[in-house]
C-alpha positions in Angstrom: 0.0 0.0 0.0 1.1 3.9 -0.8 2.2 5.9 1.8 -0.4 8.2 1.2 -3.4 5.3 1.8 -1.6 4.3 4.5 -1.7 7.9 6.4 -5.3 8.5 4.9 -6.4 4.7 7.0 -4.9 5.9 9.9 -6.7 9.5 9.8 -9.8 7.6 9.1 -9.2 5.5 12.4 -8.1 8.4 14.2 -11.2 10.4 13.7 -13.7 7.0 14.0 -12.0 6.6 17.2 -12.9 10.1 18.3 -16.3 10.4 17.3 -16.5 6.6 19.6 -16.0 8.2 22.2 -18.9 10.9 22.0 -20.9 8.5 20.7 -20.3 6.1 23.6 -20.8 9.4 26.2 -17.5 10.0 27.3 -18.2 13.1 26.6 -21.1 14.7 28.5 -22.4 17.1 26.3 -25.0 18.9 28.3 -22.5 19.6 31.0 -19.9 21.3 28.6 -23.3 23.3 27.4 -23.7 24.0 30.9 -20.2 25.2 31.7 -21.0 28.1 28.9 -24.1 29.4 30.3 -24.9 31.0 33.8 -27.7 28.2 34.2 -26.7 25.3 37.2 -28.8 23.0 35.0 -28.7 22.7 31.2 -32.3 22.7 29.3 -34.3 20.7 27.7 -33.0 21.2 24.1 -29.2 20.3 25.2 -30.6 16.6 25.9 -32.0 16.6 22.5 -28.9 17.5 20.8 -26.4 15.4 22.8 -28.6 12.3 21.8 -28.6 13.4 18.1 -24.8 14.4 18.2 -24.2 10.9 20.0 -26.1 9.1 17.7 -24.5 11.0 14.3 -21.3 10.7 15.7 -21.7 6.7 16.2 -23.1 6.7 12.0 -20.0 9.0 11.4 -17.4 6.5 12.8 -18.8 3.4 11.1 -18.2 5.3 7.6 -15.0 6.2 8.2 -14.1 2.3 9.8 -15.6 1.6 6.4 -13.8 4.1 4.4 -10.3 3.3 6.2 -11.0 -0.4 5.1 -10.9 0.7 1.5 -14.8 0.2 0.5 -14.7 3.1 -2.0 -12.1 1.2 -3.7 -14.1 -1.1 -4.7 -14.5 -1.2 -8.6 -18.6 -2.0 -8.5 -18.2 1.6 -6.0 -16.0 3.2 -8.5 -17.8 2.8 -11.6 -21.1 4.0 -9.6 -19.7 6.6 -8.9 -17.9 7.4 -12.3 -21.5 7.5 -13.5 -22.0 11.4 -11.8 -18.7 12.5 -14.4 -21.1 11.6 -17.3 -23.8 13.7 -19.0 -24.2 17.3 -19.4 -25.7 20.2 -16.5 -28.9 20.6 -18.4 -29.8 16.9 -17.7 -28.2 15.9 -14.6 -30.1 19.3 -13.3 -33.3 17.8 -14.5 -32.4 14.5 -13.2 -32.1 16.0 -9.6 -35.1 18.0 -9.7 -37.1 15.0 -10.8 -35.4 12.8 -8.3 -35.9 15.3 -5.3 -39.5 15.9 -6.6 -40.6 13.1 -6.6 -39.2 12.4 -2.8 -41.0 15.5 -1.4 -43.9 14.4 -2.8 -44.1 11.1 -1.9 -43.0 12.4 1.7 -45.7 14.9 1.7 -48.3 12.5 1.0 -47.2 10.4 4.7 -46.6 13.7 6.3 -48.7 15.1 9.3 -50.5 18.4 8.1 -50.0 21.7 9.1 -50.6 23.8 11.3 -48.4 22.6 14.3 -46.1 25.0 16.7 -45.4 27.9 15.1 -47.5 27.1 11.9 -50.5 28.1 13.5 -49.5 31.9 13.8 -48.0 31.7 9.9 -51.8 30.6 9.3 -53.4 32.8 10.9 -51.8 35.6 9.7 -51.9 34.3 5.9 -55.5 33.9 6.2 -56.0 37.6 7.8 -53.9 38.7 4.7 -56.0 37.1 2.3 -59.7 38.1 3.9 -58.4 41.7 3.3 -58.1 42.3 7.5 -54.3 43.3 6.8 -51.7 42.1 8.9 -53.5 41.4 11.8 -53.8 39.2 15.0 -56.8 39.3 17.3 -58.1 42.3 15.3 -54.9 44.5 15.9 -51.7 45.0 13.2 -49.1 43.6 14.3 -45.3 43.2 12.9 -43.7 40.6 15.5 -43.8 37.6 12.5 -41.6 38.8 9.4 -44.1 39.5 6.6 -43.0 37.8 4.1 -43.9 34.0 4.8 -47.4 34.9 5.7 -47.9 37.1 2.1 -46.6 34.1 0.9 -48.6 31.7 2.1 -51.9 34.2 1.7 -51.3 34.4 -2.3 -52.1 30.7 -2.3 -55.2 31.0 0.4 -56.5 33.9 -2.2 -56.8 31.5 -5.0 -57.3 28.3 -3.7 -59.0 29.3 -0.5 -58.2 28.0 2.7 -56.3 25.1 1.5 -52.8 23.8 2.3 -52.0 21.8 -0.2 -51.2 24.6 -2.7 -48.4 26.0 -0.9 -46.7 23.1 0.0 -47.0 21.5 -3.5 -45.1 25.3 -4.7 -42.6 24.4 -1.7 -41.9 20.9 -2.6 -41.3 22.5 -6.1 -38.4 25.2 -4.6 -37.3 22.2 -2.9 -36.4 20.5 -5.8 -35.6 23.6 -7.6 -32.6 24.5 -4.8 -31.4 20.9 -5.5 -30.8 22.0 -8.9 -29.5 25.3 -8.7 -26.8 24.4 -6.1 -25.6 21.5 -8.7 -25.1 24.5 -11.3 -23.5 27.0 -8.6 -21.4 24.1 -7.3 -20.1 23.5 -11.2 -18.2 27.3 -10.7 -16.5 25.5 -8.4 -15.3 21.8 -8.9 -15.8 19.3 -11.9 -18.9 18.1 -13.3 -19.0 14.8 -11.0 -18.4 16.9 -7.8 -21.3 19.2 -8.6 -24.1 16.0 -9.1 -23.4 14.5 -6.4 -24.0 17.8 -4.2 -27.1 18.4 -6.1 -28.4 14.4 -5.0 -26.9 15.1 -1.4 -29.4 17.8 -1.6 -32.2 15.8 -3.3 -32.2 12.9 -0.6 -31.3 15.3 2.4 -34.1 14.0 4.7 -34.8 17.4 7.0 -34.9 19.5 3.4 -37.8 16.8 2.0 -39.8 17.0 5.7 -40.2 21.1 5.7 -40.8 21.2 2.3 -44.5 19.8 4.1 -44.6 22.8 6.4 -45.7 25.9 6.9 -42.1 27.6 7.8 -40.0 29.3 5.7 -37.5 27.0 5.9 -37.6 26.1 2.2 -38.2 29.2 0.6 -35.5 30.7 2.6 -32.8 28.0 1.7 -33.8 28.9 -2.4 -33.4 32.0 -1.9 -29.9 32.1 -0.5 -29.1 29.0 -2.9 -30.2 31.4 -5.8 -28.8 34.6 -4.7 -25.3 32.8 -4.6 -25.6 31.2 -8.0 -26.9 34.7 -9.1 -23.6 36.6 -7.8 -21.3 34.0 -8.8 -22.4 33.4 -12.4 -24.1 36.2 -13.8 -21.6 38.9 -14.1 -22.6 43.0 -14.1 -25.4 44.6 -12.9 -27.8 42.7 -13.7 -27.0 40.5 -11.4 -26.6 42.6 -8.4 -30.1 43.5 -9.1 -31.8 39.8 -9.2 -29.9 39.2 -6.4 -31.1 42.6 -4.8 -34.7 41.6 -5.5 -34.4 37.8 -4.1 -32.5 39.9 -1.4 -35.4 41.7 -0.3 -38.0 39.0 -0.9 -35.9 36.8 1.5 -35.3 39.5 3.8 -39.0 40.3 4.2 -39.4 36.3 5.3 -35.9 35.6 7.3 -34.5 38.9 8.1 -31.3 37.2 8.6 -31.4 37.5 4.8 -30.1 41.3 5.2 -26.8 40.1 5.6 -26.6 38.8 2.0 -25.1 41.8 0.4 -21.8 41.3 2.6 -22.0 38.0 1.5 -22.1 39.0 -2.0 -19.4 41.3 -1.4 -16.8 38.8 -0.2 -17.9 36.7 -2.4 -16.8 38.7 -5.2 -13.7 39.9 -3.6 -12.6 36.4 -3.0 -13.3 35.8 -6.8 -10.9 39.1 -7.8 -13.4 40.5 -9.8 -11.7 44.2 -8.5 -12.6 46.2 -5.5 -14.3 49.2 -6.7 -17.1 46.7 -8.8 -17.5 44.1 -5.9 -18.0 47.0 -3.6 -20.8 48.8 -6.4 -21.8 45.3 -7.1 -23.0 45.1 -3.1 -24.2 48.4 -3.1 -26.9 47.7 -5.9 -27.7 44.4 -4.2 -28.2 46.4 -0.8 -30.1 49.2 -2.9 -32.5 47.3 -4.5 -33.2 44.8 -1.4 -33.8 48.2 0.6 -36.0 49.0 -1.6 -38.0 45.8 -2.2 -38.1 46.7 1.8 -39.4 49.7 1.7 -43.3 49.4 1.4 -43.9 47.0 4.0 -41.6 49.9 6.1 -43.6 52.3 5.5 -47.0 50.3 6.5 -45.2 49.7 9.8 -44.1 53.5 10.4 -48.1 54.1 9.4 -48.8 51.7 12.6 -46.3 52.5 14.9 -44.9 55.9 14.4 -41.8 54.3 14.4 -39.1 53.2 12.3 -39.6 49.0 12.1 -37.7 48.0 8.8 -39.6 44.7 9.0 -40.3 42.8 12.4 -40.4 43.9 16.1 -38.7 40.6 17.1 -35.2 41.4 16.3 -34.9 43.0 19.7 -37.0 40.4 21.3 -34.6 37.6 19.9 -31.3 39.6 20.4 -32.1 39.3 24.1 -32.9 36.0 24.2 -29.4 34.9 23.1 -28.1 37.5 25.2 -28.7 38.1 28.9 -27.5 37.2 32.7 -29.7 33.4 31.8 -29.3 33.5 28.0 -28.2 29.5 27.3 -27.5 29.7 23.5 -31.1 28.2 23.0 -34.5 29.6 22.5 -35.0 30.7 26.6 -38.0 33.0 26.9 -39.3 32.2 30.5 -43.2 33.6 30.9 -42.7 34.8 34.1 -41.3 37.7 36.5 -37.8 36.8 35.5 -38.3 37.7 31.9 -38.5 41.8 31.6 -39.4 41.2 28.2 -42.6 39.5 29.1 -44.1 41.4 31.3 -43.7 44.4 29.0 -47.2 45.3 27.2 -46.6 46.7 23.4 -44.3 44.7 21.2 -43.0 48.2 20.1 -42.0 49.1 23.9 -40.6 45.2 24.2 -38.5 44.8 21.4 -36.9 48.3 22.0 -36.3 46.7 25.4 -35.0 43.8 24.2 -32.2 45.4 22.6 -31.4 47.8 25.1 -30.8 45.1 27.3 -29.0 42.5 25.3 -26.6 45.6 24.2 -26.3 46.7 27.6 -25.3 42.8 28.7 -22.6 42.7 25.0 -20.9 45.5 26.1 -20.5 44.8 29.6 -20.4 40.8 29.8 -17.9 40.7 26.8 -16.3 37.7 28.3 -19.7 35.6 28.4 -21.1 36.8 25.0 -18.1 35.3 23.3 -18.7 32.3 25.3 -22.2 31.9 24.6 -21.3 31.7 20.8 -20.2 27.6 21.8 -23.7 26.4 22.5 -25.2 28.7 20.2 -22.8 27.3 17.1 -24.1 23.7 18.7 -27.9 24.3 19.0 -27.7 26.0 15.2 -25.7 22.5 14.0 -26.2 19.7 16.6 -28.9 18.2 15.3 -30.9 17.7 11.6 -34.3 16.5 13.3 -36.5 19.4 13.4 -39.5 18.6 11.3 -39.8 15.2 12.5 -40.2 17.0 16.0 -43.0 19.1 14.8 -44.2 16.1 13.5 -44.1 14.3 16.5 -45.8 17.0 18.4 -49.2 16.3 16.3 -49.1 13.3 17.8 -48.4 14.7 21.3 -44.9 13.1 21.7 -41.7 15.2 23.5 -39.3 16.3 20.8 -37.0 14.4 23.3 -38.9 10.9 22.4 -39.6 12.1 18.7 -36.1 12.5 17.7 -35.5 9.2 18.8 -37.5 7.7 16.5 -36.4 5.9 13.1 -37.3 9.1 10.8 -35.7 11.3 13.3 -32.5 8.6 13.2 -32.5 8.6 9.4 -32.2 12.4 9.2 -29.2 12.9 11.4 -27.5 9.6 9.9 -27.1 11.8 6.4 -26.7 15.0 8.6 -23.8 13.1 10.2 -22.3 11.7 6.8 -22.7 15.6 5.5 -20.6 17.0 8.2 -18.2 13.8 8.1 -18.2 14.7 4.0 -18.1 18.7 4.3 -14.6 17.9 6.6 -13.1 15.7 4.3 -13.9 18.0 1.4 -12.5 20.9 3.2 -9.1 19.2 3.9 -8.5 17.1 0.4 -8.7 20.8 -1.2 -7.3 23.0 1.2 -5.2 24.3 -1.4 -8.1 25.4 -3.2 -9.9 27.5 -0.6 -8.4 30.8 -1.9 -7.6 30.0 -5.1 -8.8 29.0 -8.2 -8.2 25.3 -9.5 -6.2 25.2 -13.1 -9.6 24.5 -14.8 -10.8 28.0 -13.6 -12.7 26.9 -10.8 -13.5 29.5 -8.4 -11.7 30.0 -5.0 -13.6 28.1 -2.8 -13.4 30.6 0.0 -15.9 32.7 -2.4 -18.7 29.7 -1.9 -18.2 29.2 1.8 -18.6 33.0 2.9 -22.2 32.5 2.5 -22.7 30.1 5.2 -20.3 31.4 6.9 -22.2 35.4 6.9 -25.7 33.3 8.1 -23.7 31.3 10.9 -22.1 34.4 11.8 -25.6 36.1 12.3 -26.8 33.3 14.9 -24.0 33.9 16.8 -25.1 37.3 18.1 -28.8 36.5 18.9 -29.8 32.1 19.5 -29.5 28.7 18.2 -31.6 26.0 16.6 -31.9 23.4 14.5 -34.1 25.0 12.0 -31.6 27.8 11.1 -28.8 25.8 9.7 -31.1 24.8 6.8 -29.3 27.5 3.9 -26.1 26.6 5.2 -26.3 22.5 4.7 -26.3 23.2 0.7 -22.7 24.7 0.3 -21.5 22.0 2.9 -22.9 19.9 0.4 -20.8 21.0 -2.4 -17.7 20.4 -0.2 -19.4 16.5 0.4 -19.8 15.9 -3.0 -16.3 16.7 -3.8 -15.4 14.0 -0.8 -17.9 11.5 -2.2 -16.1 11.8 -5.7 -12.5 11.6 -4.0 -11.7 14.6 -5.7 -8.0 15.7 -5.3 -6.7 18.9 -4.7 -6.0 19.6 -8.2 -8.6 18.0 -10.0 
């Protein structure tokens, strides 16, 4: 055997033998979450992810036993996977979309219908939207729930009528649509054969199928950071900026976290050398144009409140969550005394509260906001199991029991071979993170900014499991590259 298999067995072994011993509990995860937060006892959600880490890391280890035993070099493995070099973009991107169709729709037709948890104020709000009551709740405008989902989500109720099939058949179809796009944006990058198999890593990624069934904006949110990457990246000029501007917006106005897309876009295009003074003007139209997709719905609020609320009054609310004396890194809003928040009446008057307070607590508890950003980076990517929780809690089961279950099991197995993927990726082409393979693929440091400006963003305010869901597709592209045993210079 080479050298270089016999050091790439023994890193396999190495890391299987690490992720053993989380797997096994040697390492107690909820009390390191613990030692990061003021709180004597961890929460509920810390149990939940230590069981999914434990049980990803165990599916982790077995691939890499596997993969240090040679079973990609198998030549019935090797000509399978020869198979994603073949054929052109146009039909391996219809391929994928067909594929991941087909599996959100068959998923769909199992799934448990909406509206669960949070799905119930989406609905209510769509429907207010759509009898012509406005943006209301209880008879009173409100702006605490982003905007955008809900107008969403009413278009559909205003031609179909109360019906929820509509939307999630348009979902399932963004679903399937992302798959697709992120194979082309993942072709600036790497080699055909790379670039399929991050488009089916997409297509089969279990948590991806489930909320394309919901009422979140899980799905349309992941398209549109999918497409406003592919936009920047491949179509040069102007015209770009703007259609990334205007996806911009529209995101923005469902997932404010969206806003920070134009720094993305930015860096992006710095990292690609495409000159300062354009990637800079480039960013500005994007910024311009998303502002001003903004704008209206800013207006209405400043009509309501008298007040300047760009698009939500939970940004406050939701800074202070991930950022106070008890803040764990989790969703933690106690409905009590102890939470000023809560006993604040006016969701104007709270969310100004909220970030008076959290800023108060960054600048003075410097120490502890930097260590909160641990369990918040673990809540945000622990665990893949989110919408089989919600659908467990139709069927009154804990999200502890639920993601314990097979479908729950399933979804952090691929979340687990991702991750275990998206790290081999990273180090096989190391070389290739800032700059550009001899092929002219793009530096890949210019792909992974946008995950890393959303991570970034949950960082300040909270984790959860929901919010990693744009960042899985560019890990993705880093998978497929390991899945192809792509070198470093391809």
């Amino acid at each position: 055997m080479r050298g270089a298999d016999w050091r790439s067995a023994v890193w396999n072994i190495v890391g299987a033998g690490a992720l053993t011993l989380v797997a096994a509990g040697f390492l107690d995860i909820p009390a390191v979450l613990a030692a990061f937060t003021p709180r004597p006892e961890p929460t509920g959600a810390a149990f939940v992810v230590a069981g999914q880490l434990r049980w990803g890391a165990g599916v982790a280890a077995a691939f890499l036993v596997l993969r240090a035993a040679g079973l990609f070099k198998f030549k019935a493995v090797r000509d399978l996977l020869s198979l994603l070099g073949r054929g052109n973009a146009v039909t391996w991107a219809l391929v994928i979309f067909g594929v991941a169709l087909a599996l959100r729709l068959g998923y769909a037709f199992f799934a448990e219908p909406p509206p669960i948890s949070d799905e119930r104020h989406y609905d209510e709000l769509a429907r207010n939207l759509a009898a012509g009551k406005g943006y209301t709740s209880g008879g009173f405008p409100v702006a605490y729930w982003p905007v955008g989902y809900s107008a969403f989500v009413a278009a559909f109720y205003l031609v179909f009528g109360h019906y929820y099939l509509p939307v999630i058949i348009f979902q399932i179809v963004l679903g399937a649509a992302t798959a697709a796009l992120l194979l082309l944006l993942a072709r600036e990058f790497l080699p055909a054969a790379a670039a399929h198999a991050a488009g089916l890593i997409v297509a089969f990624w279990p948590n991806h199928i489930a909320y394309a069934s919901r009422l979140f904006p899980a799905a349309l949110l992941t398209f549109a950071v999918v497409a406003v990457a592919l936009v920047v990246v491949k179509v040069n000029g102007y015209r770009g900026a703007i259609l990334a501007g205007v996806l911009t917006g529209v995101a923005a106005l469902a997932a404010p976290v969206a806003l920070i897309l134009p720094g993305a876009a930015l860096a992006s295009d710095l990292f690609r050398r495409v000159g300062f003074k354009k990637a800079l003007t480039r960013a500005a139209v994007v910024a311009a144009v998303a502002v001003l997709a903004v704008a209206p719905w800013a207006v209405r609020n400043w009509r309501v409140y008298d007040a300047f609320v760009p698009i939500s009054t939970n940004g406050g609310v939701n800074l202070w969550i991930g950022n106070n004396p008890k803040a764990t890194g989790a969703y933690n809003y106690p409905t009590s005394r102890t939470n000023p928040l809560f006993m604040t009446e006016g969701e104007l008057e709270r969310d100004r509260l909220g970030r008076e307070l959290a800023w108060y607590f960054i600048r003075n508890e410097r120490a502890q906001f930097l260590t909160l950003t641990v369990p918040k980076f673990v809540y945000t990517y622990g665990s893949d199991v989110s919408a089989f929780q919600l659908e467990g809690i139709a069927r009154g089961v804990e999200p502890a029991v639920s993601a314990r279950r097979f479908a729950a099991r399933l979804a952090q197995s691929c979340y687990a071979l991702i991750w275990v993927g998206f790290v081999l990726g990273l180090v096989k082409l190391k070389g290739r993170v800032f700059a550009a393979s001899p092929d002219g693929g793009a530096p890949l440091a210019a792909l992974l900014v946008w995950p890393v400006a959303l991570t970034l963003v949950y960082m300040v305010f909270f984790g959860a499991g929901r919010f990693h869901l744009p960042m899985v597709p560019f890990m993705a592209v880093l998978a497929g590259a390991a899945a192809v045993n792509l070198k470093e210079n391809p």
